[in-house]
C-alpha positions in Angstrom: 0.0 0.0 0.0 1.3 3.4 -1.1 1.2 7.1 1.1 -1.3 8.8 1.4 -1.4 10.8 -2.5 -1.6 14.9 -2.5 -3.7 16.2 -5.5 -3.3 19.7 -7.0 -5.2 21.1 -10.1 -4.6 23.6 -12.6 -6.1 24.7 -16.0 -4.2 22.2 -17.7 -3.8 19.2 -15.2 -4.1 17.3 -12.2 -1.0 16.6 -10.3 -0.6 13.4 -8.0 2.0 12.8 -5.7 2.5 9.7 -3.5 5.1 9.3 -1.3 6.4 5.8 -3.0 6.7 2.1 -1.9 9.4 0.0 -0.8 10.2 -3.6 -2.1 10.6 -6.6 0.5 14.1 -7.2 1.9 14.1 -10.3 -0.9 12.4 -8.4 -3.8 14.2 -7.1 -6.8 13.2 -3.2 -6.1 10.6 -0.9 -7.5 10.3 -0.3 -11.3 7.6 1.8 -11.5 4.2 3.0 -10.9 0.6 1.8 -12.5 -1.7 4.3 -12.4 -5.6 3.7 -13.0 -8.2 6.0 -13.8 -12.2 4.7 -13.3 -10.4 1.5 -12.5 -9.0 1.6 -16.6 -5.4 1.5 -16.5 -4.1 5.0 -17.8 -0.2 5.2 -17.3 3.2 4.1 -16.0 5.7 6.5 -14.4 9.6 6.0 -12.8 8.6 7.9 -9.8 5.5 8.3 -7.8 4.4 11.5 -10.0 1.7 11.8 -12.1 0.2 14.4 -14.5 -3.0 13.9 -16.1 -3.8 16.0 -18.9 -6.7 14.2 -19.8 -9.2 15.2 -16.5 -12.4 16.7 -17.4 -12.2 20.4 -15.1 -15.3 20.2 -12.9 -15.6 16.6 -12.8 -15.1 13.8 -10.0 -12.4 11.5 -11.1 -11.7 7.6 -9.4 -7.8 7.3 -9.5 -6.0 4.1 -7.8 -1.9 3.6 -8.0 0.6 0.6 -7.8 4.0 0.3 -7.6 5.4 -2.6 -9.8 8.4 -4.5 -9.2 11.4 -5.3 -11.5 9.3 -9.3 -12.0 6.2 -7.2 -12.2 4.8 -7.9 -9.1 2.2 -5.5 -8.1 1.4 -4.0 -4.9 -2.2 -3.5 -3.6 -4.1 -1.1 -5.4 -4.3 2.3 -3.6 -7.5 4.3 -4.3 -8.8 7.8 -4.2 -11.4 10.1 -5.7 -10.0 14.1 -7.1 -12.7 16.4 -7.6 -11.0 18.7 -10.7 -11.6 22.1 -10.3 -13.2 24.2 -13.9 -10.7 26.2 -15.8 -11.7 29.2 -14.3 -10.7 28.1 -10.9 -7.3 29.7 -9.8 -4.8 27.8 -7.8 -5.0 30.1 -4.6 -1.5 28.4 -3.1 1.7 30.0 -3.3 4.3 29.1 -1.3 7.4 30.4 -0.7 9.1 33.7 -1.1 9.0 35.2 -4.7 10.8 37.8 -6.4 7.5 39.7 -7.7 5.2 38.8 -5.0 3.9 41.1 -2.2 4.8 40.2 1.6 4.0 41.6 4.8 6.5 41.2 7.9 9.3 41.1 9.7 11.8 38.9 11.9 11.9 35.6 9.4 8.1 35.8 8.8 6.9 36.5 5.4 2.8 36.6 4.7 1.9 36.1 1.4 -0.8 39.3 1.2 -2.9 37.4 -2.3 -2.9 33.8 -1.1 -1.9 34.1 3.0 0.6 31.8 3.2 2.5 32.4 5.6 6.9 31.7 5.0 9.2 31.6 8.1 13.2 31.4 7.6 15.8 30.2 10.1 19.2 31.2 8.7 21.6 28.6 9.8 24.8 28.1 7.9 26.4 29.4 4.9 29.5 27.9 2.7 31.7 30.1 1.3 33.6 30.2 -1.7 36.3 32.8 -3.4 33.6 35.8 -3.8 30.4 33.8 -4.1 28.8 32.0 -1.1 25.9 29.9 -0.5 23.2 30.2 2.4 21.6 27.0 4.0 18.4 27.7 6.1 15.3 25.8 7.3 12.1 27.5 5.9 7.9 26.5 7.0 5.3 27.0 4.6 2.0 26.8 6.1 -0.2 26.3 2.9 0.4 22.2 3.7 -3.4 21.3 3.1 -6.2 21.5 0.5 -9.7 21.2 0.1 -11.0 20.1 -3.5 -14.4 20.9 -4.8 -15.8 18.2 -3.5 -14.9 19.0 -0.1 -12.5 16.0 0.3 -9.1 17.3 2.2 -5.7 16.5 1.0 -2.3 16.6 2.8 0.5 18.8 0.4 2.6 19.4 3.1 5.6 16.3 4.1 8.1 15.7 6.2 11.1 14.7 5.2 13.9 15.1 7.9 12.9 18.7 9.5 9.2 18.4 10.5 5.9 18.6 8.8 6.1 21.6 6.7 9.4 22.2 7.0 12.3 22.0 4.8 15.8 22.9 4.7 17.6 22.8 1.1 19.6 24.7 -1.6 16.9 23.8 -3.9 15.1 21.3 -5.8 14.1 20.0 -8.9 11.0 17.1 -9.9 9.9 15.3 -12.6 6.2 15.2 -13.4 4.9 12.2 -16.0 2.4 11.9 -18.4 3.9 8.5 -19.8 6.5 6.2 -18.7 9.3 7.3 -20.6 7.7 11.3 -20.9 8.1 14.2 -19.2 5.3 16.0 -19.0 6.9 19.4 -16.8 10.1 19.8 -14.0 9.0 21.8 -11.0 11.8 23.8 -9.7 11.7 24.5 -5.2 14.0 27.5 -4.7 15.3 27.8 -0.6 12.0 29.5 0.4 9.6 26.5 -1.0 8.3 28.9 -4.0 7.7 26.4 -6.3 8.0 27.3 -10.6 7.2 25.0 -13.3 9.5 24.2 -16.2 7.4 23.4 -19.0 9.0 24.4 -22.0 10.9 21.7 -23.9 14.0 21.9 -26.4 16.2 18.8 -27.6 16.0 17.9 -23.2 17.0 21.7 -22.7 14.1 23.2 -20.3 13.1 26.7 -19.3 9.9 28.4 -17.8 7.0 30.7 -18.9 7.0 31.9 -15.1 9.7 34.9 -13.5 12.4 32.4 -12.6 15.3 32.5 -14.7 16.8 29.0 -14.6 17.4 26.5 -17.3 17.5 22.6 -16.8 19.9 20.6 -19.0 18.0 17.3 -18.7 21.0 15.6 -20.8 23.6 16.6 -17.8 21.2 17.1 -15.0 22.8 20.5 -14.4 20.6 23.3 -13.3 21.9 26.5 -14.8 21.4 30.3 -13.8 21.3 33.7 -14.9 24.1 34.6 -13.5 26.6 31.7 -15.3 26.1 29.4 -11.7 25.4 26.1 -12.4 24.5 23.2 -9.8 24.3 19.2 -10.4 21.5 17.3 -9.4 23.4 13.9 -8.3 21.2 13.6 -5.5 17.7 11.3 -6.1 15.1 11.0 -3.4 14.2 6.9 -2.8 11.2 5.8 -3.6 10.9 5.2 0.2 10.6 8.6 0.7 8.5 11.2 1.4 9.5 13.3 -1.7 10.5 10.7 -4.0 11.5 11.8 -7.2 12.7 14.9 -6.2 16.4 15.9 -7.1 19.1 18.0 -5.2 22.7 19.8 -5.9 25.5 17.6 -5.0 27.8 20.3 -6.8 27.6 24.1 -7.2 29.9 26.1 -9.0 30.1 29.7 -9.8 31.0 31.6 -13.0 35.0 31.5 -12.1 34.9 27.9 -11.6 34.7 28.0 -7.4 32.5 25.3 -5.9 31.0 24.1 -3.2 30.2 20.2 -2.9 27.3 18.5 -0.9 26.3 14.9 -0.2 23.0 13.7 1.2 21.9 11.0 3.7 21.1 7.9 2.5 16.9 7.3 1.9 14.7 5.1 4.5 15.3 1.5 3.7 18.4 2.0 1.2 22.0 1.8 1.7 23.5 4.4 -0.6 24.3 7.9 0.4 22.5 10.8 -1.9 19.2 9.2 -2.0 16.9 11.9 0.5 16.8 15.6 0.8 18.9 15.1 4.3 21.9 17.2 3.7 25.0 15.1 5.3 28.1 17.0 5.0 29.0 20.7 2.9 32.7 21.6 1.8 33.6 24.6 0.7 36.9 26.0 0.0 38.2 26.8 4.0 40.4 24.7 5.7 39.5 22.6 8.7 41.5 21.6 11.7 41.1 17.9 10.6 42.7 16.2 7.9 42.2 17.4 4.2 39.1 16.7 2.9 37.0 17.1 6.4 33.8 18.8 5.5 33.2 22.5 6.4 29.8 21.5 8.2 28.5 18.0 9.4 24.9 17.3 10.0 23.6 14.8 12.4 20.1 13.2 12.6 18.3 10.7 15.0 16.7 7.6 14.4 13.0 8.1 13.9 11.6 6.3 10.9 12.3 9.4 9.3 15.5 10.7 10.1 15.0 13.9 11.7 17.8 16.4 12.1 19.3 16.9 15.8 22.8 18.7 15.7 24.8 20.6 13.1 28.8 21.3 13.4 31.6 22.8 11.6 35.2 21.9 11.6 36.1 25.7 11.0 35.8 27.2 14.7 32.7 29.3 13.4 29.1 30.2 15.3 27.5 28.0 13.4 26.5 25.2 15.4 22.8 24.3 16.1 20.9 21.7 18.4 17.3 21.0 16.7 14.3 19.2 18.7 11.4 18.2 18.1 8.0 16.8 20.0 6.5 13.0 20.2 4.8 11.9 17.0 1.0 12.7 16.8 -1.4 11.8 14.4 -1.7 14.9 11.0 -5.0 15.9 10.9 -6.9 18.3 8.5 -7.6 22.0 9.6 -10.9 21.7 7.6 -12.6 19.9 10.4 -13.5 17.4 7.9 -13.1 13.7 8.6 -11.4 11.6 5.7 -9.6 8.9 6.2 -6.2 8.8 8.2 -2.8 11.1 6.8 -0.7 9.1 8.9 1.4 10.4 12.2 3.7 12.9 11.8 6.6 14.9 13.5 6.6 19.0 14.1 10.1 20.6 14.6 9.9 22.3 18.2 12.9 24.1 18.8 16.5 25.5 17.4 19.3 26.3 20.2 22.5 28.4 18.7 25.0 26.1 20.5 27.6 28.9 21.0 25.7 31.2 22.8 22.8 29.1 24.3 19.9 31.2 22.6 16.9 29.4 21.5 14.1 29.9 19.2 10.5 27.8 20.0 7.8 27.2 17.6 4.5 26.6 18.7 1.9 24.9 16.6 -2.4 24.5 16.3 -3.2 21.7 19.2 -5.6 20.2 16.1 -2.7 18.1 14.7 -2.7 20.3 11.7 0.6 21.4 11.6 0.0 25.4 11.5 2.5 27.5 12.7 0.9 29.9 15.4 3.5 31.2 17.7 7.6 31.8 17.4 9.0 32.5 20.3 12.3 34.7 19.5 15.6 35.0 22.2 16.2 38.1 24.0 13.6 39.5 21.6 10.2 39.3 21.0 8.1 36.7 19.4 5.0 36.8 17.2 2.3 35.2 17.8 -0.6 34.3 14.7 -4.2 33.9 15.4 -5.8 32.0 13.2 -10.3 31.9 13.2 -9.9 28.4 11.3 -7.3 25.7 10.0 -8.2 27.4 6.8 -5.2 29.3 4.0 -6.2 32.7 4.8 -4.1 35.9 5.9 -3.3 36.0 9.5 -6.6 38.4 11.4 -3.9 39.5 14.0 -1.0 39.5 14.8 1.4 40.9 17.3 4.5 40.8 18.7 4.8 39.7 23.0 7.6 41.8 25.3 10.1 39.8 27.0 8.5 40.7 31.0 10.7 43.4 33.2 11.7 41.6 35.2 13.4 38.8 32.5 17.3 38.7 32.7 17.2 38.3 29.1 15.5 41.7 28.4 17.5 44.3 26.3 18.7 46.8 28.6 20.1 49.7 26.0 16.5 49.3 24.3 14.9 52.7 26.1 17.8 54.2 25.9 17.8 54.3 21.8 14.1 54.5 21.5 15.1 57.8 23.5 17.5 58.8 21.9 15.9 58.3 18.4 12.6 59.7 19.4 14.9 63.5 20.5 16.8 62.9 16.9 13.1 63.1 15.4 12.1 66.1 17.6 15.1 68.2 16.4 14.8 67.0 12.9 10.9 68.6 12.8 11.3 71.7 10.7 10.8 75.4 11.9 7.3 76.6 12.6 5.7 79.3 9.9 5.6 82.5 11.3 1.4 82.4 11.8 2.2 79.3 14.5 1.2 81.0 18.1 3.5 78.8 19.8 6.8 77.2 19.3 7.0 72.8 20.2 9.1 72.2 23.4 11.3 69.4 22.4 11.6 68.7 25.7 7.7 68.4 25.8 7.5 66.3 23.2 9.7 64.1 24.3 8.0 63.4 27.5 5.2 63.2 25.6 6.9 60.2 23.6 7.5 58.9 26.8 4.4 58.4 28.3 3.2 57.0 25.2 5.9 54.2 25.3 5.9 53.4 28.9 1.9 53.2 28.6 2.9 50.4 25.6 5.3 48.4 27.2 3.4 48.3 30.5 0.9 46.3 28.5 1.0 42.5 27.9 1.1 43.2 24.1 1.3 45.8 21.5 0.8 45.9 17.7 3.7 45.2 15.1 5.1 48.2 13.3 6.8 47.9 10.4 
């Protein structure tokens, strides 16, 4: 029996993901997936991706799925019904970060203001080359659930090392079917999660119709930028995995030939490294206080049945050094409130210590099971806090940021100080009164005035964000 499928729909197809199948310990391995639709046997894919360009928009399809061995054994059949939105329907999900969206917030959140997802970044590590670096973070995307026309929930979101939702990776690229052998489209995952499809085909070379400039050489598996950077994808996802299929850089290199080389943890159930989007090791160009060839950073993981990741290191005497934790396994449930079926247990990431200087950041989560991020919790700063009036996608309807109490030894002591002092650099900066003014401001006034109105604010238990 296969994972629990995701379904997405757009004007032109609907998408199926499953999260693969393993073989037995004495089988010959999976060849391939069978995919049915109305019980009629409709295609074969490598991977446990499927596009169907044939769905009729507004109808109810019956889909089932198998995964086929190399002696064409079959596993049992998993079924499930789609309901395909019309043409007209637009694909309200966005995740991700993009260069020409529109975002509101601050301190690693981002909130999509036309679809409401809601993008948090952790910066963790970053390797360096000559003039050119590369940053490694862990990013949460909240949009991890749908609700198709038919009001029949579906799980997008995975977790494949970091906990549900979240991910951390230089990027990634997958392969959608329509046939066996057939490509129908590549769907490119930048840092942040924004996902952009590559859909436009020449001798293997392929580009996109979307504002992404990258270009996939299908012949090399090299991913190549605007900017002459190229990356190549030697890393596969299993088929035991969560995001089978999916492909990461093993090498990037810059336009002067510098690089940076990665290598991934070996899948669930397989023995070979680069097979899962668990990043192992980095090297880049520095020198370590180990032999030659010692990575830059390590990563270690624990051993749930998927690996989650625990510690990171560096052999370079850097800050860069994290503990990650994260709470028991519960059961994933949908935010719509609507029962069907069971998505499994899953794993949400609860914590990330800076091991050089003790500070910790806490991430709180809805108590339905759904996975949706409503509280960070910052160190020595303030955290924000998201209400949310359903488990639905929509924009946030407050949110606000919590003071670290008086009496906390980890509250800011300089912070009145330069709210102060910035507050009498604004006074002075106000420009002469005209002449017909009957009376000249008192900066000293003013600034008391100021005062009382920020004492009054962080007297309170909360106040409003402004950015």
């Amino acid at each position: 029996m296969l994972a629990s499928p995701s379904s997405r729909r757009t004007n032109l197809a609907t998408f199926i993901q499953t999260g693969g199948s393993a073989d037995d310990s004495n089988g010959s391995g999976i060849n391939g997936y069978i995919w049915y639709r109305s019980g009629v046997q409709v295609a074969s894919t490598q991977t446990p991706e499927w596009s169907d360009v044939a769905a009729t928009p507004g109808s109810t399809q019956s889909y089932g799925v198998q995964a086929q061995d190399h002696h064409g054994n079959l596993s049992a059949m998993t079924t499930f019904s789609v309901g395909v939105p019309s043409n007209a329907t637009v694909d309200a999900r966005q995740a991700g970060v993009r260069p020409t969206g529109s975002y509101w917030g601050g301190m690693g959140e981002q909130i999509d203001t036309r679809s409401g997802n809601l993008n948090y970044s952790y910066p963790l590590v970053k390797a360096i080359s000559r003039g050119w670096s590369v940053p490694i973070g862990i990013s949460y995307n909240s949009q991890n659930w749908r609700l198709d026309t038919n009001g029949t929930p579906w799980k997008l979101g995975d977790d494949v090392g970091f906990g549900f939702g979240w991910k951390m990776q230089i990027g990634s690229l997958t392969a959608f079917y329509s046939s066996y052998l057939n490509v129908q489209f590549y769907e490119f995952s930048d840092a942040s999660g924004a996902v952009y499809r590559l859909n436009q085909n020449s001798n293997g070379i392929w580009t996109s119709t979307e504002n992404v400039y990258v270009t996939y050489d299908s012949n090399t598996q090299r991913l190549y930028f605007n900017d002459g950077s190229f990356w190549v994808l030697g890393c596969i996802s299993a088929v035991t995995e969560q995001d089978a299929g999916a492909m990461y850089p093993t090498l990037l290199q810059d336009s002067n030939g510098n690089q940076v080389t990665v290598q991934y943890l070996a899948g669930a159930g397989v023995s070979w490294v680069n097979s899962s989007a668990r990043i192992l090791n980095i090297q880049d160009v520095r020198p370590g206080n180990n032999p030659a060839g010692s990575p830059t950073f390590f990563f270690s993981y624990n051993s749930d049945p998927v690996n989650h990741l625990t510690y990171i290191g560096n052999d370079i005497y850097s800050n860069d050094s994290f503990y990650i934790s994260y709470g028991a396994s519960t059961a994933a449930n949908s935010p719509f409130g609507v029962s069907s079926g069971s998505f499994g247990s899953t794993t949400f990431l609860n914590s990330i210590n800076n091991h050089n200087n003790g500070l910790t950041t806490s991430f709180t989560y809805d108590p339905s099971g759904s996975g949706e991020l409503t509280q960070v919790t910052l160190p020595l700063q303030r955290g924000w806090h998201q209400r949310l009036p359903d488990g639905r996608q929509k924009p946030a309807e407050s949110l606000y940021l919590r003071r670290v109490p008086a009496n906390s030894p980890n509250r800011p002591r300089h912070r009145l100080s330069q709210i102060a002092a910035l507050i009498q650099d604004r006074i002075r900066a106000v420009p002469a009164p005209k002449p017909t003014r009957l009376a000249t401001p008192n900066p000293s006034q003013a600034l008391r005035r100021y005062g009382q109105c920020f004492t009054k604010c962080c007297t309170t238990s909360a106040f409003p964000t402004n950015r």
